[in-house]
C-alpha positions in Angstrom: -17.8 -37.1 7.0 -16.9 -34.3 9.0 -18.7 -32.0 11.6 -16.0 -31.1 14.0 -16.8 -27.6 15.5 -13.6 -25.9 17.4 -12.9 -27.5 21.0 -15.3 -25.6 23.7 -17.7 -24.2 20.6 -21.3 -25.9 20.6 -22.7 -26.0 17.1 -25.5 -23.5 17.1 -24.9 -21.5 20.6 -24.4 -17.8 19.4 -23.6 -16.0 16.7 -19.7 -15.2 18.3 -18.2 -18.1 17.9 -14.6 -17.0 17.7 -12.2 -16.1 20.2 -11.7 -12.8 21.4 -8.5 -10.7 20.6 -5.3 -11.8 21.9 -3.7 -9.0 21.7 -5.5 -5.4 21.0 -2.8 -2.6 19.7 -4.2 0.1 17.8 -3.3 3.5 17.1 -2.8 6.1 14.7 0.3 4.6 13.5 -2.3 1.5 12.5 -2.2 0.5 9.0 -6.2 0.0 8.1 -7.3 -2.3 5.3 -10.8 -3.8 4.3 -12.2 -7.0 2.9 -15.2 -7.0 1.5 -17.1 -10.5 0.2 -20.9 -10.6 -1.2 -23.2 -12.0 -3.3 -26.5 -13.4 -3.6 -25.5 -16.8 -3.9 -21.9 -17.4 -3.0 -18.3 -16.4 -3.7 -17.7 -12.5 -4.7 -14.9 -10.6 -5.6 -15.7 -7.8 -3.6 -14.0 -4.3 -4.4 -15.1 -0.3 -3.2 -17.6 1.1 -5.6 -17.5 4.6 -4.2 -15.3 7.1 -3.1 -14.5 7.3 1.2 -13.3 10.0 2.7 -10.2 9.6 5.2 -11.1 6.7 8.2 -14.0 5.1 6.4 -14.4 2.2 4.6 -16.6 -0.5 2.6 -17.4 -2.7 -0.3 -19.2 -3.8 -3.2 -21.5 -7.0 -4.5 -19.2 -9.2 -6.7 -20.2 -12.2 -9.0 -20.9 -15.2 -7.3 -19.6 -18.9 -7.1 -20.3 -22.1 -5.8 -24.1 -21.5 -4.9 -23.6 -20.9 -1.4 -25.2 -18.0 -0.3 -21.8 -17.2 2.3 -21.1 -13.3 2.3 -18.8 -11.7 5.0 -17.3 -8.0 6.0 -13.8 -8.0 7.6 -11.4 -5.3 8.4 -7.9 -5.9 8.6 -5.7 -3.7 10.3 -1.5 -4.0 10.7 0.4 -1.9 13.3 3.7 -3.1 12.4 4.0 -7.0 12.2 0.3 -7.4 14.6 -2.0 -8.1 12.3 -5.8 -7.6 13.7 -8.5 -9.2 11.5 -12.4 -9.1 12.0 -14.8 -11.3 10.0 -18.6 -11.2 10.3 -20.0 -13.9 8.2 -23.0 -14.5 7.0 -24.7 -17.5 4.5 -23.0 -19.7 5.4 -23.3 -23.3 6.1 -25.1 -23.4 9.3 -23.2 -25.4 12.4 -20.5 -26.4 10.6 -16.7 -25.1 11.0 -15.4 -23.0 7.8 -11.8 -22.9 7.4 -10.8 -19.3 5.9 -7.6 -17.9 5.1 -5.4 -14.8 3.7 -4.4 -15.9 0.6 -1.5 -13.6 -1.4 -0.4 -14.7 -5.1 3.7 -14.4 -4.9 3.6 -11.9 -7.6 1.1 -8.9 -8.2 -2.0 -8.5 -5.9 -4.8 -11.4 -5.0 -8.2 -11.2 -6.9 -11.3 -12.7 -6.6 -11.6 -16.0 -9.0 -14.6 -16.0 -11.5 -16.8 -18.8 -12.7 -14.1 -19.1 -15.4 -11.8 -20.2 -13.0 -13.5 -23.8 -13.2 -11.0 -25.4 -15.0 -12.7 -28.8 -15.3 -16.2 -27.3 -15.9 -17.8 -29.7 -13.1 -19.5 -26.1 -11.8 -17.4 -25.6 -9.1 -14.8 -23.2 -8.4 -12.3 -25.5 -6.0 -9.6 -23.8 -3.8 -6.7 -25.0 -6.2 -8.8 -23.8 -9.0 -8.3 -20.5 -7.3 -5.0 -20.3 -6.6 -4.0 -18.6 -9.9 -6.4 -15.7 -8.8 -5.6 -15.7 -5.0 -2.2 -17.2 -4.4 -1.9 -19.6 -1.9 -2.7 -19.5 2.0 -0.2 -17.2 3.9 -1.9 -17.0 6.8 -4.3 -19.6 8.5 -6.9 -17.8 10.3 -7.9 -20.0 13.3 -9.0 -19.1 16.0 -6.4 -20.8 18.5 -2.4 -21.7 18.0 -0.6 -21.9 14.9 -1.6 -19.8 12.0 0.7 -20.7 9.4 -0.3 -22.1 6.0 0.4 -25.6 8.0 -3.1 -25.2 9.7 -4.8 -24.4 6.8 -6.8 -27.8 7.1 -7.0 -27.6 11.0 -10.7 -27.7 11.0 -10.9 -28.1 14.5 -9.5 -24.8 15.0 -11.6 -22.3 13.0 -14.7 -20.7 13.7 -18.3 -22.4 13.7 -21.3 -20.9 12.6 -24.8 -20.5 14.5 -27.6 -22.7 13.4 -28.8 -19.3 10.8 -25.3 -19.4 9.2 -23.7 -16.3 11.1 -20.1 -16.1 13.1 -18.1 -13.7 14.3 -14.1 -13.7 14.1 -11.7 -11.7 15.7 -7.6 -12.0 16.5 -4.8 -10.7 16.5 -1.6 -12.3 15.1 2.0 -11.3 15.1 3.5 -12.4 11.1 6.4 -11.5 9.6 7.4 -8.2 8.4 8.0 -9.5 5.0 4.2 -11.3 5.4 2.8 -8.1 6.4 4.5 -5.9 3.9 2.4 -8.2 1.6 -1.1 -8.2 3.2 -2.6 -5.0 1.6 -2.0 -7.6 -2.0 -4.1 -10.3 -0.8 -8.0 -11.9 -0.5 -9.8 -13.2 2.8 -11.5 -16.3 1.3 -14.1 -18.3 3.5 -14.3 -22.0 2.9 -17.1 -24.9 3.2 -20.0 -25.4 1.6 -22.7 -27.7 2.2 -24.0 -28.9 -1.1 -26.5 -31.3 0.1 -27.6 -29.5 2.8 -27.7 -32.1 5.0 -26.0 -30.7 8.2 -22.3 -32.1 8.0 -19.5 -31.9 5.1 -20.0 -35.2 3.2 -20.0 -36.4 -0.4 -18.2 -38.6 -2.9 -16.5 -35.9 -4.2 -12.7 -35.3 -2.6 -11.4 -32.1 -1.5 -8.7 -31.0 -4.3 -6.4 -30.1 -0.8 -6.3 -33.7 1.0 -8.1 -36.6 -0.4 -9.2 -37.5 3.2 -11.5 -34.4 3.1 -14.5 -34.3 1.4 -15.1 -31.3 -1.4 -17.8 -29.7 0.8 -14.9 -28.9 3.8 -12.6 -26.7 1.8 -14.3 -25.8 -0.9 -14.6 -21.6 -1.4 -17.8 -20.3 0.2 -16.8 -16.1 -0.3 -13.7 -14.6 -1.2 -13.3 -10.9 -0.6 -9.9 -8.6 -1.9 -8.1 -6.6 0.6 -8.4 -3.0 -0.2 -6.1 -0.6 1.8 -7.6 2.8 2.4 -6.6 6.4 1.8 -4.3 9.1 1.5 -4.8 12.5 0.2 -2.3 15.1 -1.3 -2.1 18.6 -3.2 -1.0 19.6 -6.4 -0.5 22.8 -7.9 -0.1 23.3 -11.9 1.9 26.2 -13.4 1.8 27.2 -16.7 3.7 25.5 -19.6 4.7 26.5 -22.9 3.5 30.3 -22.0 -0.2 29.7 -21.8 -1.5 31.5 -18.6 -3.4 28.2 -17.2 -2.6 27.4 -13.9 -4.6 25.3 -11.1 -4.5 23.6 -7.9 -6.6 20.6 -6.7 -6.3 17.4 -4.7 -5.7 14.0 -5.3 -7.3 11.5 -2.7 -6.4 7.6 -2.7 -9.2 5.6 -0.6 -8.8 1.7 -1.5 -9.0 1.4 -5.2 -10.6 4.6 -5.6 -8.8 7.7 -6.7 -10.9 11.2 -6.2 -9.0 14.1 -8.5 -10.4 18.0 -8.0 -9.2 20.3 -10.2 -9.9 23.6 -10.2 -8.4 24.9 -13.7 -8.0 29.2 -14.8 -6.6 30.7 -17.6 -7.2 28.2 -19.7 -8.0 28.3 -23.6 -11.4 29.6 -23.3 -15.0 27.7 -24.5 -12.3 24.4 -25.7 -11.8 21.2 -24.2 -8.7 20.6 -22.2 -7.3 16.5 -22.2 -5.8 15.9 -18.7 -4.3 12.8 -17.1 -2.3 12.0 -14.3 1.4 11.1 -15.8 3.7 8.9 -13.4 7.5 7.3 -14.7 7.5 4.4 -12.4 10.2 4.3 -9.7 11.1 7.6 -9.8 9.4 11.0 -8.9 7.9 12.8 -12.1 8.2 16.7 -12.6 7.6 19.4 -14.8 9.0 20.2 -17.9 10.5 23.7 -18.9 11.8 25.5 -21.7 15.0 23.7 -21.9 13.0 20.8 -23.1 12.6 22.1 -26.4 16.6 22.8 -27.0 18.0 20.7 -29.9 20.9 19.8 -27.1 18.2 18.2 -24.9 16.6 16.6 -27.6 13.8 18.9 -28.4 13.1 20.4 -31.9 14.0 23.9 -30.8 10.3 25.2 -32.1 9.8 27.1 -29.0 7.1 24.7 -28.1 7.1 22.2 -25.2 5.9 19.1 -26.9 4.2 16.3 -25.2 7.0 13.7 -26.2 9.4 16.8 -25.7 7.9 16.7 -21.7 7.5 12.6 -21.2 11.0 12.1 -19.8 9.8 14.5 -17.0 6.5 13.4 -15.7 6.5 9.9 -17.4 3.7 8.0 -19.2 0.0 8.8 -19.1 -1.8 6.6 -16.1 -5.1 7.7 -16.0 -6.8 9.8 -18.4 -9.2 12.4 -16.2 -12.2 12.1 -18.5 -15.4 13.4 -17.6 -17.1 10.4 -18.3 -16.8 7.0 -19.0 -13.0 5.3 -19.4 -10.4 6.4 -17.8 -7.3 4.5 -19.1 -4.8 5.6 -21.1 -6.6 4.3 -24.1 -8.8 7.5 -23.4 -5.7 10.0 -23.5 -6.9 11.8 -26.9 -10.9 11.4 -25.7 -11.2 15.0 -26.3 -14.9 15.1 -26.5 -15.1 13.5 -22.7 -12.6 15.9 -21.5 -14.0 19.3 -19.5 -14.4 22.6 -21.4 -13.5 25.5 -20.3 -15.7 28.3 -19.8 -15.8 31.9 -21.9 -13.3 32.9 -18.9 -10.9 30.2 -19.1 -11.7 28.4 -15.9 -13.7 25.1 -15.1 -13.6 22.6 -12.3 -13.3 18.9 -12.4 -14.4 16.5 -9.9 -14.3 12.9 -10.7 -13.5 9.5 -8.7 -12.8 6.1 -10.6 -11.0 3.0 -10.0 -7.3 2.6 -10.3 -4.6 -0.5 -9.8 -3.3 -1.5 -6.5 0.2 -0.3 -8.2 -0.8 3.1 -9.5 -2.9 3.6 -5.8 0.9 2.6 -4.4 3.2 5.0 -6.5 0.1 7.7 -7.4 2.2 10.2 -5.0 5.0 10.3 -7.1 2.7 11.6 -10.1 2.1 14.5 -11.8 -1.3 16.3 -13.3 -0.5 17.8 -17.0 -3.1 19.7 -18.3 -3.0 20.2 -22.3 -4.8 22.4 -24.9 -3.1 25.8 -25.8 -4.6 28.0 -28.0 -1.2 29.4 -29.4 -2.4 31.5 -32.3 -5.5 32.9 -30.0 -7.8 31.7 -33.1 -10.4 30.3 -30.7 -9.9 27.2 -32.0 -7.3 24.1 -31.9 -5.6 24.5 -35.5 -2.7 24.6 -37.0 -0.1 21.3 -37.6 -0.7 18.4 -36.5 0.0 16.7 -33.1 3.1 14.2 -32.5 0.4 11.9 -31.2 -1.9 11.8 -33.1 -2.1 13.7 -36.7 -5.9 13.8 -36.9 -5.9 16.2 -34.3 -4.0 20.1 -34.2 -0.8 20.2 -32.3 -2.1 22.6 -30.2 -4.8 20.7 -28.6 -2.2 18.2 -27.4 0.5 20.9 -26.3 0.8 21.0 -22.6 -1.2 24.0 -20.8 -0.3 23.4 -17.2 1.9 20.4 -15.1 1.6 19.9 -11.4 3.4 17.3 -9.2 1.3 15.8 -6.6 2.5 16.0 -3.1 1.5 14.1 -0.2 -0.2 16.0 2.5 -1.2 13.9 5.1 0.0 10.3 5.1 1.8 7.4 7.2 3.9 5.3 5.8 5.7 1.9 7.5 9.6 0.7 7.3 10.7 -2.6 7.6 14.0 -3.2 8.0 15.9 -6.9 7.3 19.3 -8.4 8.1 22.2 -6.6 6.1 26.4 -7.8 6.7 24.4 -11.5 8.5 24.4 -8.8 11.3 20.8 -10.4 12.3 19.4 -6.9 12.8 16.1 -6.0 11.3 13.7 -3.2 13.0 10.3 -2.0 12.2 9.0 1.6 11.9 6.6 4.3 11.3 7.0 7.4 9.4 4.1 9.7 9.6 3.8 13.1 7.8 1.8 16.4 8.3 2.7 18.8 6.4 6.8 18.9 6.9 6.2 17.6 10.2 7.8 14.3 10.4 7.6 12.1 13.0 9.6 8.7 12.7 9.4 5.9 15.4 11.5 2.7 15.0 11.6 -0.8 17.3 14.7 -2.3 16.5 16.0 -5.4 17.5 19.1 -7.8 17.6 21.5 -5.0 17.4 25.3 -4.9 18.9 24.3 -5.3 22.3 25.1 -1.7 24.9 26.4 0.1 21.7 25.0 3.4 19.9 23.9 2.6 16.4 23.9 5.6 13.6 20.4 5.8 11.8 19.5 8.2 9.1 17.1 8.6 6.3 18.7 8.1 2.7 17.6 9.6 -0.5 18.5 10.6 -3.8 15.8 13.5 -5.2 14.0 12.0 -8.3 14.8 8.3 -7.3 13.0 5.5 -5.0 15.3 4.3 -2.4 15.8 0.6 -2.7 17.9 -1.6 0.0 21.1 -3.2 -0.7 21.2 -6.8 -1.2 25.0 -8.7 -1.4 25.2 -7.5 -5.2 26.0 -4.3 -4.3 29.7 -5.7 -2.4 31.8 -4.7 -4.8 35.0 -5.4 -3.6 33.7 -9.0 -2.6 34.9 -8.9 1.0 31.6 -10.0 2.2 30.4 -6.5 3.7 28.5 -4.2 2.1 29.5 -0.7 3.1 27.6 2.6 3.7 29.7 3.8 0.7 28.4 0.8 -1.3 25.2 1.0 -0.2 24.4 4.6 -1.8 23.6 3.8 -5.0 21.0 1.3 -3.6 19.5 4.1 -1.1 21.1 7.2 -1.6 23.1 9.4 0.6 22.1 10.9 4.2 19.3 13.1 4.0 18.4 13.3 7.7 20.4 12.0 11.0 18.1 10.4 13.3 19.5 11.6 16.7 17.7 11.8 20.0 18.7 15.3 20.4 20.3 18.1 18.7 21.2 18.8 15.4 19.5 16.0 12.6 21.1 17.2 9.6 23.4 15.1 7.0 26.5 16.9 9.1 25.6 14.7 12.4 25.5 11.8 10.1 28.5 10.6 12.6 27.8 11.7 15.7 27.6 8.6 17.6 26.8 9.8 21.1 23.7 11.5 20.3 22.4 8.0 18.4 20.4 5.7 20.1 22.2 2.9 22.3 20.7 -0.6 22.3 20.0 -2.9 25.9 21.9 -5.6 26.7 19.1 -7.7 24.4 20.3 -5.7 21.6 16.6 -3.8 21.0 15.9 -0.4 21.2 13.1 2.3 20.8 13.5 5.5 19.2 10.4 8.6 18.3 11.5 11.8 17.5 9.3 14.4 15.4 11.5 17.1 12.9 10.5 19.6 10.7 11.4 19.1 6.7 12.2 21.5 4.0 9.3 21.4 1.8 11.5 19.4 -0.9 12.4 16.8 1.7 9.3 16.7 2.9 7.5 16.0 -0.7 9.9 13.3 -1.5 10.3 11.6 2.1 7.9 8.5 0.4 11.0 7.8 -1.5 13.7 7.3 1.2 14.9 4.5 3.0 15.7 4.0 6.9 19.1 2.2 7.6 20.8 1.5 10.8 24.3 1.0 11.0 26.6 -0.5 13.6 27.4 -4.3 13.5 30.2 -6.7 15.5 31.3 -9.7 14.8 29.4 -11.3 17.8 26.0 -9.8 17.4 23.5 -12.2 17.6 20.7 -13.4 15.4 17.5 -12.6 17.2 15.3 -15.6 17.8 12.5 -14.5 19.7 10.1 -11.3 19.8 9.0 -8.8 22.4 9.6 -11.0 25.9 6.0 -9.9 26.5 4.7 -11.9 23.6 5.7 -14.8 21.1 6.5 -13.0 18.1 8.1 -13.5 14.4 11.5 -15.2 14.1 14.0 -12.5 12.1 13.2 -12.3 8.3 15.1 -14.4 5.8 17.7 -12.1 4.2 17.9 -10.7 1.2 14.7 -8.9 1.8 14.3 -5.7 0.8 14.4 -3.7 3.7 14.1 -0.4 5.1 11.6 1.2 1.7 9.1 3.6 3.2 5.2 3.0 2.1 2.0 4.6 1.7 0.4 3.3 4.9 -2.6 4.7 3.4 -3.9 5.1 7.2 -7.7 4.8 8.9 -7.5 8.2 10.1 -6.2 11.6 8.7 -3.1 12.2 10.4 -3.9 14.9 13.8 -1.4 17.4 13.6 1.7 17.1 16.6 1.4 19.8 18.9 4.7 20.0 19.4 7.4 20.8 16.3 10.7 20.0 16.8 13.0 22.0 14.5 16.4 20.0 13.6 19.0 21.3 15.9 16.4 22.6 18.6 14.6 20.0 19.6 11.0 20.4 21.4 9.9 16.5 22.1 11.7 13.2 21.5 11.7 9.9 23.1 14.2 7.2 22.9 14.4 4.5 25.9 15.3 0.6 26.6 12.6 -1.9 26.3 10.1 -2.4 29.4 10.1 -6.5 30.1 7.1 -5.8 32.2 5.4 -3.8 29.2 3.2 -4.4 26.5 5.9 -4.6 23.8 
């Protein structure tokens, strides 16, 4: 039997029963993520069920579980490796601690488990009945001391509810960059569940966790998936294969919801025009042109810009932009649910739907295609048939008009890992408006009182990935910058503190920052992009370079704070994400154009500061 509320919490004495934050550090930079768990009855898988614009958020009713009538909100925001979470809980079992966790699966992204889940068919969903849905705990949310998946039964130590089933939870904890790389793939579940209701965890049945817990303790009460929220960007279609349709429009990201608007002219009047967002995963999809068609590239030389003729551009279809109904692939050749354009050619298309975590990640490096030409101006689609599909004409698959989607406001995170056991890593922020770039890093166990070269890399058309000890090829034990390319790319942009920032300062040490005698340093400094750069900069990678053979592996954080230990190497360091942010990015004042510089900031680490 167990009723063990946290030490100094009485059972019952107000609906906050959780301590306060820690540690409060928010800003713009702040990645902001929500968790959502409802349900009449008990566990949810909760998910957005409409469309947000940029800084809001929210959730959905899910199926529920376990009868026990637990639903929470929470928010979880991560500025670098701080992780803030808020929990308001409600339903559940009154004066009794609930244990509750972030669970991430090691592959793929954390969802909700479903009465199915109940392997054994006793009707009730246990936590290791879960796992396979959720993953297992990464991060114990107590609300005192140790929060690693070693406190995940430290009942003592998470919150209590009031005697009407409510708490409150707030903290703030510092995990590691590789942990908070991975939170925007996981689930907040709630445990504890008091089956009997008779005021303290008890039973025959034993928790599936430790047999010296009963069921009731650490059984699921609500489980909510951790949505991040949005990003928006442009796109611009030009005609294809001669047909005069051209539009623009916007792609937003908020969560799992994608909002498209389209606003489409010139196209083949009073017919209906199939359109879908086309991606080729890790790289960045464009448009086709008319040397698609030449027998040399592999086209049939017909003078027409096939859809297979065009895939190896802008990649496979992701999302069909129906007008109703499904919007998979399977809906690619819907025509009847696709928009029709008016006598003049035009129509506009507003729609939002649900997308995968992994096309919300990558949707950036998409393209819109268009289709439906009207080639023999008969009014109608006729003619041969299509490559895809030979009940339909060929001309109401041709593509009309192809746009690439480019970010236009966004912030995006770097975390960079160990390379050459130099015991460096560093973490950053990358935020974007317009082809204003802004890039801050906090870097740490470097050569002690030395400059260290930093630059973006990128190849256009590629993702950036970070070199792991694979890439040594002459098996000295070092991977060099020059091996390290076809991992990341070559220079793109010097990060100096002042002065020129192009690929030509790549060397120039004295204008690179120089770390303190702890081997950490700061670095901001905001430059303005071509507009190529600045629509592929998701794709780059951050690397710092200078290592000696006595730099030291860092083994504690900020000296303000107890922080993570260095990240376990071989991680994949340095690749630049959506941070799908709160808040639209405000634009900076102050543009600094590379090789005049307006605004920078790079300076040692304040011991007396915040960190």
């Amino acid at each position: 039997m167990i009723n063990l509320p946290p030490p100094g919490l009485r059972p019952g004495r107000s609906s906050r029963t959780s301590t306060p934050i820690e540690r409060s550090r928010t800003s713009h930079r702040a990645r902001r993520l929500v968790a959502a768990g409802f349900g009449a009855f008990g566990l949810v898988a909760g998910s957005l069920a409409m469309a947000m614009p940029a800084g809001a958020s929210g959730a959905a009713p899910g199926a529920t579980l376990n009868d026990s009538g637990a639903n929470f909100e929470s928010s979880i925001a991560v500025d670098g490796n701080d992780v803030t979470i808020t929990i308001d809980a409600y339903g559940v079992a009154p004066n009794l601690p609930h244990a509750q966790h972030i669970h991430i699966p090691a592959e793929g992204t954390a969802v909700c488990p479903t009465p199915a889940s109940d392997t054994n068919d006793d009707g009730v969903v246990t936590t290791l009945e879960g796992v396979p849905s959720y993953g297992g705990v990464q991060l114990s949310l107590t609300t005192s001391g140790d929060t690693t998946p070693a406190s995940a039964l430290a009942v003592d130590r998470f919150p209590v509810a009031d005697a009407n089933g409510h708490y409150e939870y707030q903290r703030t904890i510092t995990v590691s960059p590789e942990l908070a790389q991975r939170i925007a793939h996981g689930a907040v579940v709630v445990h504890g569940v008091d089956f009997d209701s008779s005021g303290t965890y008890d039973g025959t049945a034993k928790s599936s966790l430790d047999p010296n817990l009963p069921l009731e303790a650490t059984v699921p009460a609500a489980c909510g998936e951790i949505q991040t929220q949005s990003f928006q960007a442009s796109v611009t279609g030009a005609s294809v294969n001669s047909s005069g349709t051209t539009f623009d429009g916007v792609v937003q990201v908020d969560g799992k919801m994608a909002t498209v608007t389209l606003n489409v002219q010139g196209a083949a009047a009073n017919l209906p025009h199939a359109q879908h967002i086309h991606l080729a995963p890790g790289t960045k999809s464009t448009c086709p042109d008319p040397s698609d068609d030449l027998v040399a590239n592999g086209g049939n030389g017909d003078g027409l810009i096939q859809v297979l003729e065009a895939a190896d551009k802008y990649g496979g279809i992701q999302a069909s932009l129906t007008t109703t109904g499904d919007t998979s692939p399977s809906s690619a050749l819907a025509v009847s649910r696709f928009p029709t354009a008016s006598g003049g050619g035009s129509y506009t298309y507003v729609r939002s739907f649900e997308v995968t975590p992994e096309l919300a990640d990558q949707i950036a490096n998409g393209a819109v295609v268009v289709h439906g030409v009207d080639v023999d101006a008969s009014n109608a689609y006729d003619g041969v048939p299509s490559q895809l599909d030979a009940t339909l004409p060929q001309e109401a698959t041709l593509p009309a008009a192809c746009g690439q989607i480019t970010a236009t406001s966004f912030t995006a995170s770097a975390v960079g890992t160990s390379l050459n056991d130099s015991g460096s890593w560093f973490d950053s922020a990358i935020s974007l408006d317009g082809n204003e770039l802004t890039v801050q890093i906090h870097a740490y166990g470097m050569a002690p009182e030395l400059p260290h070269a930093q630059h973006l890399h990128l190849e256009f058309g590629t993702t950036s990935r970070c070199p792991t000890a694979a890439d040594d090829t002459n098996a000295d034990g070092i991977v060099t910058t020059v091996e390290g390319v076809p991992a990341y790319g070559s220079v793109k942009l010097s990060l100096t503190t002042s002065g020129d920032s192009s690929p030509s300062s790549a060397l120039a040490v004295d204008r690179f920052p120089v770390a303190d005698a702890n081997g950490e340093y700061v670095y901001e400094r905001t430059f303005t992009l071509d507009p190529q750069f600045a629509a592929n900069v998701t794709n780059a990678a951050v690397v710092l370079h200078g290592v000696t053979s006595t730099t030291a592996v860092r083994t504690t954080d900020r000296p303000s704070a107890p922080g993570p230990e260095p990240p376990a190497r071989g991680h994949r360091p340095g690749r630049l994400r959506h941070r799908l942010a709160a808040e639209r990015l405000h634009r900076r004042s102050a543009v600094e154009d590379p090789g005049h510089p307006q605004r920078h900031r790079h300076h040692h680490h304040d011991p007396g500061g915040s960190g």
